[in-house]
Backbone and ligand atoms as CSV (ligand in chain L), in Angstrom:
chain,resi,resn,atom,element,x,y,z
A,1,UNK,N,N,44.329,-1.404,-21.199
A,1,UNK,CA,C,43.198,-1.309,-20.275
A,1,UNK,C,C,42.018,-0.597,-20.960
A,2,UNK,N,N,40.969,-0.739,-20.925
A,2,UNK,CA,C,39.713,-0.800,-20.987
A,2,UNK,C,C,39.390,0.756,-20.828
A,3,UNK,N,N,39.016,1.783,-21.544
A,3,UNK,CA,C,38.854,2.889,-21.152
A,3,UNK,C,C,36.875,2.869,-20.624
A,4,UNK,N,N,36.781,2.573,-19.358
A,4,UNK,CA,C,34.920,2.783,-18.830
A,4,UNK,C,C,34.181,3.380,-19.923
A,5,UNK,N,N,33.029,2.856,-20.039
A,5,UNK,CA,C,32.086,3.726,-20.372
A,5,UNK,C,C,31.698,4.359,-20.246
A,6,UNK,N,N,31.394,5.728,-20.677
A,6,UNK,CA,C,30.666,7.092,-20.125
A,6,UNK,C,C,29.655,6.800,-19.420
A,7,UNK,N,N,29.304,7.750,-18.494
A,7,UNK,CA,C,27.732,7.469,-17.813
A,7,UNK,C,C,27.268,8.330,-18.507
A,8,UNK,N,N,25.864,7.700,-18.914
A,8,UNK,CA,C,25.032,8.543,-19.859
A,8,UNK,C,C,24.609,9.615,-18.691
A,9,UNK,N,N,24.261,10.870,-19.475
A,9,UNK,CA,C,23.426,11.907,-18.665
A,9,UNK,C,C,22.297,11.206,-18.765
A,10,UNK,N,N,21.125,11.844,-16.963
A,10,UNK,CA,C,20.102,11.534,-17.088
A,10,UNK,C,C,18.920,12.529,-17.478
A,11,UNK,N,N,18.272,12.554,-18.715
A,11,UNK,CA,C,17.168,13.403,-18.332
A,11,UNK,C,C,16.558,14.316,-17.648
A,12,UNK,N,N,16.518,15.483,-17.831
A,12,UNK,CA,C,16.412,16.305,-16.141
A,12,UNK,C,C,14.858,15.499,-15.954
A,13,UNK,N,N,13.684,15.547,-16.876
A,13,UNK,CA,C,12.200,15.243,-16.489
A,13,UNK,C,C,12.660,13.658,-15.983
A,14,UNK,N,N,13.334,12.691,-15.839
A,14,UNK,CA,C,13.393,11.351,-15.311
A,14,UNK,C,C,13.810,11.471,-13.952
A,15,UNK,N,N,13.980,12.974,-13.147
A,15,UNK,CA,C,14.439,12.442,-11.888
A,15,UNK,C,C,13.073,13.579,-11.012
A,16,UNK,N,N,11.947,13.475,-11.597
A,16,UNK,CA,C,11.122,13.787,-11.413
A,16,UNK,C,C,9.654,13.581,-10.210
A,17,UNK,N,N,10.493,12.055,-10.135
A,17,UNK,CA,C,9.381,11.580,-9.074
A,17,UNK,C,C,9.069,11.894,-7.750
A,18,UNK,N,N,8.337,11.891,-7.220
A,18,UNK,CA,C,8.035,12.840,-6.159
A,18,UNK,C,C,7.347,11.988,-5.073
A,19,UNK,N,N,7.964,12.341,-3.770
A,19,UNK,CA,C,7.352,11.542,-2.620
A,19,UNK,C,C,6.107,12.520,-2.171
A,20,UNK,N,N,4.810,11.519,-2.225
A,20,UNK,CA,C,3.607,11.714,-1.715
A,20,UNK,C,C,3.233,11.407,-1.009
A,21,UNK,N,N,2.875,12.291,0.422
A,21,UNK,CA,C,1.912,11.696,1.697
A,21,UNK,C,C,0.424,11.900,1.635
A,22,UNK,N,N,-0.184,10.698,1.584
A,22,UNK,CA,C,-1.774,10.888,1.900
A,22,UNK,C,C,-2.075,10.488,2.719
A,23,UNK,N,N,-3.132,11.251,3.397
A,23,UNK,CA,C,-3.569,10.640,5.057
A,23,UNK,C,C,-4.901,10.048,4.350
A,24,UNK,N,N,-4.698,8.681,5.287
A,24,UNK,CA,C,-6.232,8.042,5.275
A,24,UNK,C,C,-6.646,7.546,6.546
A,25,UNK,N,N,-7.678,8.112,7.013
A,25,UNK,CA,C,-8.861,7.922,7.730
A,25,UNK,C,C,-9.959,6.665,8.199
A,26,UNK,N,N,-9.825,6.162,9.593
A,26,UNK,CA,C,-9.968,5.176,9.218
A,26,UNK,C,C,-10.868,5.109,10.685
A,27,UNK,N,N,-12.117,3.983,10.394
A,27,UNK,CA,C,-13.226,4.144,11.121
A,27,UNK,C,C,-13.586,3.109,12.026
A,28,UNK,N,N,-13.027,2.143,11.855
A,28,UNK,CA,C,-12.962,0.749,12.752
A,28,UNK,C,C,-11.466,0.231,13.414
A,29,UNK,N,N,-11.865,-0.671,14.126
A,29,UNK,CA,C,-10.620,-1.234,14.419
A,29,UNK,C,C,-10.159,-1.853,13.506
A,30,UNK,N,N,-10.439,-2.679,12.789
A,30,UNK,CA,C,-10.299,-3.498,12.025
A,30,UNK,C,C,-10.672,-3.231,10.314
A,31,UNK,N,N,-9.972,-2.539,9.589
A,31,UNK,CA,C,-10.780,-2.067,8.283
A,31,UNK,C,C,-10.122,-2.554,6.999
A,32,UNK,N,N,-10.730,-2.816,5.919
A,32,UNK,CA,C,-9.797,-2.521,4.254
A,32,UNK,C,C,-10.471,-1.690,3.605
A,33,UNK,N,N,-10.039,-0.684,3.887
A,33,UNK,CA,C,-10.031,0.900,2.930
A,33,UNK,C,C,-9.731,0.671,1.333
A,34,UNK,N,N,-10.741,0.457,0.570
A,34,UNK,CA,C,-10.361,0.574,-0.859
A,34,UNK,C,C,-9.630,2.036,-1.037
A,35,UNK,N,N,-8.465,1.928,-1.669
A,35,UNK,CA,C,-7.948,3.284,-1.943
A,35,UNK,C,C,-7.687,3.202,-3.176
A,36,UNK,N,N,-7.900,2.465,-4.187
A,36,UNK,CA,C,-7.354,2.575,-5.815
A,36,UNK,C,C,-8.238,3.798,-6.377
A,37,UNK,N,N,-8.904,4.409,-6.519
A,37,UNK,CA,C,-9.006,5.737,-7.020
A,37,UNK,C,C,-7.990,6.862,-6.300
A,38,UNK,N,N,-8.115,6.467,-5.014
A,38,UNK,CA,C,-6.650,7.517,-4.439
A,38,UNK,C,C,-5.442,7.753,-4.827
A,39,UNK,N,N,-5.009,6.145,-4.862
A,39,UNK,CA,C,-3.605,5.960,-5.486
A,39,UNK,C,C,-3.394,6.461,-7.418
A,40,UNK,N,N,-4.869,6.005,-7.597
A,40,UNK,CA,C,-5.035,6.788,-9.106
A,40,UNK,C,C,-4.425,8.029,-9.266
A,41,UNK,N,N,-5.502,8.662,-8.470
A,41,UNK,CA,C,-5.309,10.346,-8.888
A,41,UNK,C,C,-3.774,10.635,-8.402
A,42,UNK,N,N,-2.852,10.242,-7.810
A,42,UNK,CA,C,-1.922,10.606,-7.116
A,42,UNK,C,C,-0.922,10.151,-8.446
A,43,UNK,N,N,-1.270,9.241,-9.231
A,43,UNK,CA,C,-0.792,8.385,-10.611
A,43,UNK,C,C,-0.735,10.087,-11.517
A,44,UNK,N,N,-1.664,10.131,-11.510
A,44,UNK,CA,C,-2.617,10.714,-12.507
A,44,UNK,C,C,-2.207,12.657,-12.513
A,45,UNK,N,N,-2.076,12.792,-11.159
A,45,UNK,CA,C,-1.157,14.234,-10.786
A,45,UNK,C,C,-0.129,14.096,-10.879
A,46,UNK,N,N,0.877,13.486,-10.591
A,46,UNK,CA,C,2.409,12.931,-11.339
A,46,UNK,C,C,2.685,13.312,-12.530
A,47,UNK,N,N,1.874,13.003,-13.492
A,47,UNK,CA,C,1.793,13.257,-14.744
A,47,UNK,C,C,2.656,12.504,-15.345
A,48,UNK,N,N,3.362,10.791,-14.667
A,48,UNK,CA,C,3.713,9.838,-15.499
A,48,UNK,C,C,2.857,8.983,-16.088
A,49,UNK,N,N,3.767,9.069,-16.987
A,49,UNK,CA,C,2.582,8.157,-18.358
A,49,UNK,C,C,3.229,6.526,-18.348
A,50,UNK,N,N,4.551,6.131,-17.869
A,50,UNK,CA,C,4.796,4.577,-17.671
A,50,UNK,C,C,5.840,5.103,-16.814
A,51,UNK,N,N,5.737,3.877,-16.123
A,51,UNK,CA,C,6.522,3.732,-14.519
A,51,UNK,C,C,6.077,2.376,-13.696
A,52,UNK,N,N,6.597,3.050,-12.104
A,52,UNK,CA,C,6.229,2.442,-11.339
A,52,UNK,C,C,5.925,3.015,-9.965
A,53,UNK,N,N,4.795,2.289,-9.230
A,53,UNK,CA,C,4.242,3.511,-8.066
A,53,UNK,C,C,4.445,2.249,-6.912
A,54,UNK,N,N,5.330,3.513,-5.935
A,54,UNK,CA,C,5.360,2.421,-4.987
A,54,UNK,C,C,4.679,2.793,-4.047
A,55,UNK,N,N,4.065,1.813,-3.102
A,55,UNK,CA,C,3.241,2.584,-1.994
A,55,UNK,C,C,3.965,1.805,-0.755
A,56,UNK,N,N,4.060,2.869,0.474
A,56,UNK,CA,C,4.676,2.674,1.685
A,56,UNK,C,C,3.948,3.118,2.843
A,57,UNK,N,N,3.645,2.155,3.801
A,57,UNK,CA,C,2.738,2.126,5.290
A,57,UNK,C,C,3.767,2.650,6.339
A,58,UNK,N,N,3.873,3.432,6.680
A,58,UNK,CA,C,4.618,3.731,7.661
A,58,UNK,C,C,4.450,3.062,9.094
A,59,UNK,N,N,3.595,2.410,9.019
A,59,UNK,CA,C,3.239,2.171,10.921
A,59,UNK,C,C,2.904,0.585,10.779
A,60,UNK,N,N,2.824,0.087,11.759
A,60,UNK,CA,C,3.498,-1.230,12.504
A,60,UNK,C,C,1.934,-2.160,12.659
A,61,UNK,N,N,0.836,-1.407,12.453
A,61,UNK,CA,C,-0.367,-2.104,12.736
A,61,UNK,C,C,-1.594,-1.580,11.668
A,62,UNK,N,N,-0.919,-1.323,10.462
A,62,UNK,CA,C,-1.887,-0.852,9.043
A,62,UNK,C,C,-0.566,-2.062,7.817
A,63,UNK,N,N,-1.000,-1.817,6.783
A,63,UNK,CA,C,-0.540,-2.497,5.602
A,63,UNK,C,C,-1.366,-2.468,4.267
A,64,UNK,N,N,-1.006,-2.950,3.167
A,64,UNK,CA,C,-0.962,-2.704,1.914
A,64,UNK,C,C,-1.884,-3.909,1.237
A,65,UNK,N,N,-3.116,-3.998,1.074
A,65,UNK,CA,C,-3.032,-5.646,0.312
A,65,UNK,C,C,-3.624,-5.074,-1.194
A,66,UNK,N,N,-3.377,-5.615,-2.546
A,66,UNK,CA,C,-4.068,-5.901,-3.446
A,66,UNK,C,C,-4.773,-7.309,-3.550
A,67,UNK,N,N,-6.466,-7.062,-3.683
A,67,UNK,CA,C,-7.070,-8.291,-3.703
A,67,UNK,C,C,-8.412,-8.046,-4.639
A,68,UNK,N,N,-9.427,-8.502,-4.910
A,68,UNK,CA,C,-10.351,-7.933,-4.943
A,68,UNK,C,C,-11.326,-7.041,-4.501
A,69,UNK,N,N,-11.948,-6.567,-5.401
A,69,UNK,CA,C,-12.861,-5.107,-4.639
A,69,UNK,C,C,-13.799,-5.116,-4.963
A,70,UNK,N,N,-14.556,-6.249,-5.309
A,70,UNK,CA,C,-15.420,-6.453,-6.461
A,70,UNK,C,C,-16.808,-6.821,-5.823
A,71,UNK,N,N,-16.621,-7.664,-4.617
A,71,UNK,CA,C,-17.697,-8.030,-3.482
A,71,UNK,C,C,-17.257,-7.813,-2.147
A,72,UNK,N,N,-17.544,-6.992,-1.441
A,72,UNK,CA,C,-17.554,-6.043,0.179
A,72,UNK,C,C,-17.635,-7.545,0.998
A,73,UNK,N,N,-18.162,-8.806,0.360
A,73,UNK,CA,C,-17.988,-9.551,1.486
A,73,UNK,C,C,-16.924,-10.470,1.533
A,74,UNK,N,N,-15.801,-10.378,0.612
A,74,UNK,CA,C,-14.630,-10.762,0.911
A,74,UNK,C,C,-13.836,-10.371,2.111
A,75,UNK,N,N,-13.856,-9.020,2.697
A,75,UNK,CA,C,-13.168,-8.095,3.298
A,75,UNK,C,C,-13.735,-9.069,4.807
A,76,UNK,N,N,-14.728,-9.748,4.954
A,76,UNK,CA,C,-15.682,-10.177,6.457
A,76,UNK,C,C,-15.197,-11.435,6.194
A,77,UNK,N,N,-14.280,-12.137,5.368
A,77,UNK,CA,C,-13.910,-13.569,5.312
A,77,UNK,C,C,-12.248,-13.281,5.578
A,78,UNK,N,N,-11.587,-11.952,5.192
A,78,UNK,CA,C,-10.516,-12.056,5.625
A,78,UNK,C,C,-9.947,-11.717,6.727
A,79,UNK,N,N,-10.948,-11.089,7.285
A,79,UNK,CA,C,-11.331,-10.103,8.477
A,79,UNK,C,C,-11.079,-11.578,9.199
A,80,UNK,N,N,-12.232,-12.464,9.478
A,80,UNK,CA,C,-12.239,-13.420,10.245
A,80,UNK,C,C,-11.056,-14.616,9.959
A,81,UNK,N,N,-10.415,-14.523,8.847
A,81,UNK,CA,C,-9.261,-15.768,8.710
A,81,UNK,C,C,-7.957,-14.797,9.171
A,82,UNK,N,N,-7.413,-13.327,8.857
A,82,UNK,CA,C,-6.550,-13.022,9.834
A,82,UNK,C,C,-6.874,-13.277,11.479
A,83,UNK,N,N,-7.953,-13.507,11.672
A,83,UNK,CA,C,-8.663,-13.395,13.238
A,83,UNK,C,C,-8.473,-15.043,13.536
A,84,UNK,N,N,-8.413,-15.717,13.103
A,84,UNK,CA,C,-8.123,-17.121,12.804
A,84,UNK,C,C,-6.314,-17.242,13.740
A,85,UNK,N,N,-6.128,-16.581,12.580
A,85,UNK,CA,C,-4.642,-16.935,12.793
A,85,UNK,C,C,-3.750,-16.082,14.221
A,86,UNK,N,N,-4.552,-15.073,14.182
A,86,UNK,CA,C,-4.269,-13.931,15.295
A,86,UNK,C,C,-5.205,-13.338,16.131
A,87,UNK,N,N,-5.673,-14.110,17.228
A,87,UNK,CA,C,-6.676,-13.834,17.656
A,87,UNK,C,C,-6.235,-13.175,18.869
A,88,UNK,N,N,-7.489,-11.895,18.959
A,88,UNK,CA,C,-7.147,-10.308,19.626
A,88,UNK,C,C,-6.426,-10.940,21.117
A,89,UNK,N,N,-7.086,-11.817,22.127
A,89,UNK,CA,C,-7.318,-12.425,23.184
A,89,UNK,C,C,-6.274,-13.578,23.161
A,90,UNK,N,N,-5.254,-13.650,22.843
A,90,UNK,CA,C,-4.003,-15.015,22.918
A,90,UNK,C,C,-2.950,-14.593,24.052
A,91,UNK,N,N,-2.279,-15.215,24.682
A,91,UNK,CA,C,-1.332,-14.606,25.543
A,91,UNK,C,C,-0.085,-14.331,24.915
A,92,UNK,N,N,-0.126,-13.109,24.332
A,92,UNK,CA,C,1.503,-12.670,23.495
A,92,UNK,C,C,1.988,-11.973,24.592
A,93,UNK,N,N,3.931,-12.038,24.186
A,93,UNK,CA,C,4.636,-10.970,24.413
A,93,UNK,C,C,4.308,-10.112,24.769
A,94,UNK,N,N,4.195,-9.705,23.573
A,94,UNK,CA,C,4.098,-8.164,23.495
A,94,UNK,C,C,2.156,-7.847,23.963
A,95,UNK,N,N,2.783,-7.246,25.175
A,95,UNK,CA,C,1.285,-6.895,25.544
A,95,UNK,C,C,0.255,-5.400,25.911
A,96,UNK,N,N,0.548,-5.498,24.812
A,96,UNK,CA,C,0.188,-3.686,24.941
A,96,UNK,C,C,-1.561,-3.796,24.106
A,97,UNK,N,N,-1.730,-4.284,24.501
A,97,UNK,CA,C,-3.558,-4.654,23.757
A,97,UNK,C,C,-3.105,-4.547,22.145
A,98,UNK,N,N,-2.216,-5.053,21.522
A,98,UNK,CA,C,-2.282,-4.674,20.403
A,98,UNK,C,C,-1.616,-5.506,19.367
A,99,UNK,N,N,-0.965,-6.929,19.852
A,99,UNK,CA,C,-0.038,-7.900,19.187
A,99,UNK,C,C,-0.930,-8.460,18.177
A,100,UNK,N,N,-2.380,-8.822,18.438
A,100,UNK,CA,C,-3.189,-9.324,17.345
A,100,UNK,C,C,-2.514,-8.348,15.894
A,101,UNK,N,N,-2.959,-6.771,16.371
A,101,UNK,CA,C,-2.777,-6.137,14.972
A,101,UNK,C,C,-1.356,-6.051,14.171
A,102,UNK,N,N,-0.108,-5.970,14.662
A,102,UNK,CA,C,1.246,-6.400,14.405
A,102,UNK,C,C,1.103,-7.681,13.849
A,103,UNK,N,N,0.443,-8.139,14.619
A,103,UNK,CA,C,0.687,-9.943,13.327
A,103,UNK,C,C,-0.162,-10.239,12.184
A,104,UNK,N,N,-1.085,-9.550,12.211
A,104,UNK,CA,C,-1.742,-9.223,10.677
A,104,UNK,C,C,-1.111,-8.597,9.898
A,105,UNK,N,N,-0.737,-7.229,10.056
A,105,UNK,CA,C,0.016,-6.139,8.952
A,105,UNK,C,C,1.906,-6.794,8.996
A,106,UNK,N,N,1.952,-7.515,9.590
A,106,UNK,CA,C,3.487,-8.391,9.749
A,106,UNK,C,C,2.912,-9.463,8.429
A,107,UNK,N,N,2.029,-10.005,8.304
A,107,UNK,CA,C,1.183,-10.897,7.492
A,107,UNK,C,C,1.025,-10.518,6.057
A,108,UNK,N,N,-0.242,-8.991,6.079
A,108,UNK,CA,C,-0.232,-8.408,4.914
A,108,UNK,C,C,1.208,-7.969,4.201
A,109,UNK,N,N,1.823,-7.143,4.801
A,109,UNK,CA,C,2.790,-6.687,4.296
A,109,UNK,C,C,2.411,-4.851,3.852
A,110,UNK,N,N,3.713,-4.282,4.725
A,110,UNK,CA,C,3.141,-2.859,4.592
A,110,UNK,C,C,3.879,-1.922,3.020
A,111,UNK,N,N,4.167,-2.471,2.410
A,111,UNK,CA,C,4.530,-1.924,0.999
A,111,UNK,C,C,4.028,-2.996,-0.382
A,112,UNK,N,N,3.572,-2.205,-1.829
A,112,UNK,CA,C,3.643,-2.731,-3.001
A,112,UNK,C,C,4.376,-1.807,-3.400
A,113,UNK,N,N,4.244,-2.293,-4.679
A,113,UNK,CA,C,4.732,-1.857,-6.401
A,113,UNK,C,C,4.391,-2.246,-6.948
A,114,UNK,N,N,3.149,-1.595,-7.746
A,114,UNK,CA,C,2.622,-1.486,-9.133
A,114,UNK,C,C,2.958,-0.613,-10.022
A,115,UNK,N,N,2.715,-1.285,-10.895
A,115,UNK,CA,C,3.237,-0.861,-12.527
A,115,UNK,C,C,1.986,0.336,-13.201
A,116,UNK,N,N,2.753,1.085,-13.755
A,116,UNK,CA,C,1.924,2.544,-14.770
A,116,UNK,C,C,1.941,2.349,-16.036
A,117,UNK,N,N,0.993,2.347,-16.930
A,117,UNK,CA,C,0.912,2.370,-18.231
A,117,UNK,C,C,0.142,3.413,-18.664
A,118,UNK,N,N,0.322,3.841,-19.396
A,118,UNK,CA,C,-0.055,5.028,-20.059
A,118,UNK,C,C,-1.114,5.855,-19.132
A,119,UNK,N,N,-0.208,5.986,-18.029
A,119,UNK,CA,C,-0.946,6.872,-16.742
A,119,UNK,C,C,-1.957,6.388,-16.062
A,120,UNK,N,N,-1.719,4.844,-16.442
A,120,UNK,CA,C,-3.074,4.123,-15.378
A,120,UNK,C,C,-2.450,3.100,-14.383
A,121,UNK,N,N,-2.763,2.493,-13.629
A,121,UNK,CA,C,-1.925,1.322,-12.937
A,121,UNK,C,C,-2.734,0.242,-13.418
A,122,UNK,N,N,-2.006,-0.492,-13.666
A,122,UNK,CA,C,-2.038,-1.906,-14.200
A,122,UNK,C,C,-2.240,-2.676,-12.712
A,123,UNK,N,N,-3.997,-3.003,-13.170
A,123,UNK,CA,C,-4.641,-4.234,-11.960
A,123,UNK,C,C,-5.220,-4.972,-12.904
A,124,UNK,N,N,-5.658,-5.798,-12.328
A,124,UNK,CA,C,-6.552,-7.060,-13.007
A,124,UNK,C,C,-7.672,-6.374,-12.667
A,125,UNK,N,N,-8.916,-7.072,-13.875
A,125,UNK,CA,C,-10.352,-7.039,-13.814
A,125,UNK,C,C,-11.131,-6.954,-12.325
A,126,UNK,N,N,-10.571,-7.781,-11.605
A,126,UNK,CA,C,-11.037,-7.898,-10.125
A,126,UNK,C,C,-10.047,-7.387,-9.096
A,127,UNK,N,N,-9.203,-6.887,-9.206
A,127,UNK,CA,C,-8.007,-6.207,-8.077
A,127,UNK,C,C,-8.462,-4.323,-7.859
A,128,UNK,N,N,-8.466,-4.556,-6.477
A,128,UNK,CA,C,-8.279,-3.416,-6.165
A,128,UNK,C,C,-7.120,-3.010,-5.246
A,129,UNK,N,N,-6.955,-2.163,-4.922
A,129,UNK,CA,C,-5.451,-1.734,-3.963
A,129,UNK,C,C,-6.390,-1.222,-2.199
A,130,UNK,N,N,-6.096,-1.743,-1.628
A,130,UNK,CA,C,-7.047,-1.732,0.232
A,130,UNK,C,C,-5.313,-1.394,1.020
A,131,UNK,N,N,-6.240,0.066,1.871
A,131,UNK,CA,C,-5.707,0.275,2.983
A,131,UNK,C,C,-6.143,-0.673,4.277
A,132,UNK,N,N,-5.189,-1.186,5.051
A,132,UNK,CA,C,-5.416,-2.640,5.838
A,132,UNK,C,C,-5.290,-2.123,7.289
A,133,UNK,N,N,-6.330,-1.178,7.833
A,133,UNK,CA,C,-6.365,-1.064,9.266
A,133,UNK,C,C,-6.589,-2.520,10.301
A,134,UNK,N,N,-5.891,-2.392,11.278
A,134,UNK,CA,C,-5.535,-3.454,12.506
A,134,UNK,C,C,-5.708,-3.177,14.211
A,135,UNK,N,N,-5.723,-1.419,13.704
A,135,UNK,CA,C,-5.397,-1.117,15.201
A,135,UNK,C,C,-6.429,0.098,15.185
A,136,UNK,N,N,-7.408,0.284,14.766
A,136,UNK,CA,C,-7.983,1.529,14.128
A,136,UNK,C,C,-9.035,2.202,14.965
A,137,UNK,N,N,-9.703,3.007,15.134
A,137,UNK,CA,C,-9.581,3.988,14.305
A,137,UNK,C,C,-8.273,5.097,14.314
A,138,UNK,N,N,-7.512,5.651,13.609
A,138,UNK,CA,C,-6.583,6.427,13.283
A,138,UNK,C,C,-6.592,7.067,12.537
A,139,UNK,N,N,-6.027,8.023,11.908
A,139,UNK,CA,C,-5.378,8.790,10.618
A,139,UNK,C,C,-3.964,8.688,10.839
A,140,UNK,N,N,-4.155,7.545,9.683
A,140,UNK,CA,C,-2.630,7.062,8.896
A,140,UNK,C,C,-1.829,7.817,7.567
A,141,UNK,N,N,-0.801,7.480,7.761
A,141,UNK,CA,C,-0.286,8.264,6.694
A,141,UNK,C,C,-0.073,6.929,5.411
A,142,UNK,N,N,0.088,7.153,4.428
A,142,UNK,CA,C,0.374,6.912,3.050
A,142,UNK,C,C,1.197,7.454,1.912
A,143,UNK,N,N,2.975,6.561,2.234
A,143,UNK,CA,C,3.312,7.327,1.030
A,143,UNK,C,C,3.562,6.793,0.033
A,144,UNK,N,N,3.392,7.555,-1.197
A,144,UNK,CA,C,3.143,7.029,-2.757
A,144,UNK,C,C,4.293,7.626,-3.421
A,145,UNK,N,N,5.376,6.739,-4.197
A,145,UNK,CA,C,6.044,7.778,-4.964
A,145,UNK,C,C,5.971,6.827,-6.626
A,146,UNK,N,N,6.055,7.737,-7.366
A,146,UNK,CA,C,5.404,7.449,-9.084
A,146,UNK,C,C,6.917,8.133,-9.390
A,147,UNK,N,N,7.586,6.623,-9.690
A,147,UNK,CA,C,8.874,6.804,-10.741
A,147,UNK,C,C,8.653,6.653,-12.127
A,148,UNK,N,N,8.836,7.652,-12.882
A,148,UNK,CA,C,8.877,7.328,-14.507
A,148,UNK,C,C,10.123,6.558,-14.633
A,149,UNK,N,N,9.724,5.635,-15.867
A,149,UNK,CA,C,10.917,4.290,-16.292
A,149,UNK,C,C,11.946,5.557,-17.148
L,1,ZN,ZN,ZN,2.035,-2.791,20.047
């Protein structure tokens, strides 16, 4: 029989990563909060140099999108095509004035994972990382945790 392989020890600095709450603030009903300098610095205080950062929405009517950030009037075309698909005024279920915003952030999706390279997150030329208010105004929470590989 096969004597197992040892489990390697891990690193004490590799179990380092740390769960981060940031509150973000939010001014409409309907908003995309650029937050990629937020999620930066939160990169960037970690003090991992390659990894991966995951970000997590806690609530049921906000979400996560990476898209562009490059022209403010993208945000008024997606604004109106989630509004397309989920319009505030439909006869839902669930009727608590608020099923429009559940079926958007059900849509967006309330978590990523992006990648860290030498303490930066890896986006494209035109990507930014947007907090996706639905139900707003609120102060939402945001948590970020930055695993070193
Ligand atoms: Zn609801």
């Amino acid at each position: 029989m096969a004597t197992p392989e040892p489990i390697r020890a891990i690193p004490a600095q590799r179990g380092r990563a740390l769960l981060h709450t940031t509150h973000v603030q939010t001014q409409m009903r309907v908003e995309f909060k650029d937050i990629t300098s937020l999620v930066q610095r939160v990169v960037t205080e970690s003090g991992v140099e390659n990894g991966t950062c995951f970000l997590f929405v806690p609530h049921t009517t906000a979400a996560i999108l990476i898209n562009e950030n490059d022209d403010t009037a993208l945000q008024k075309d997606l604004d109106a095509f989630l509004k397309s698909l989920a319009p505030p005024d439909s006869n839902y279920h669930h009727n608590d004035g608020n099923c429009d915003s559940h079926l958007k952030a059900a849509l967006i999706g309330n978590s990523k994972c992006l990648l860290v390279e030498s303490g930066r997150l890896i986006l494209g030329r035109w990507q930014g990382v947007f907090f996706c208010e639905f139900d707003g105004p609120r102060r939402r929470e945001l948590k970020i945790k930055v695993v070193p590989d």
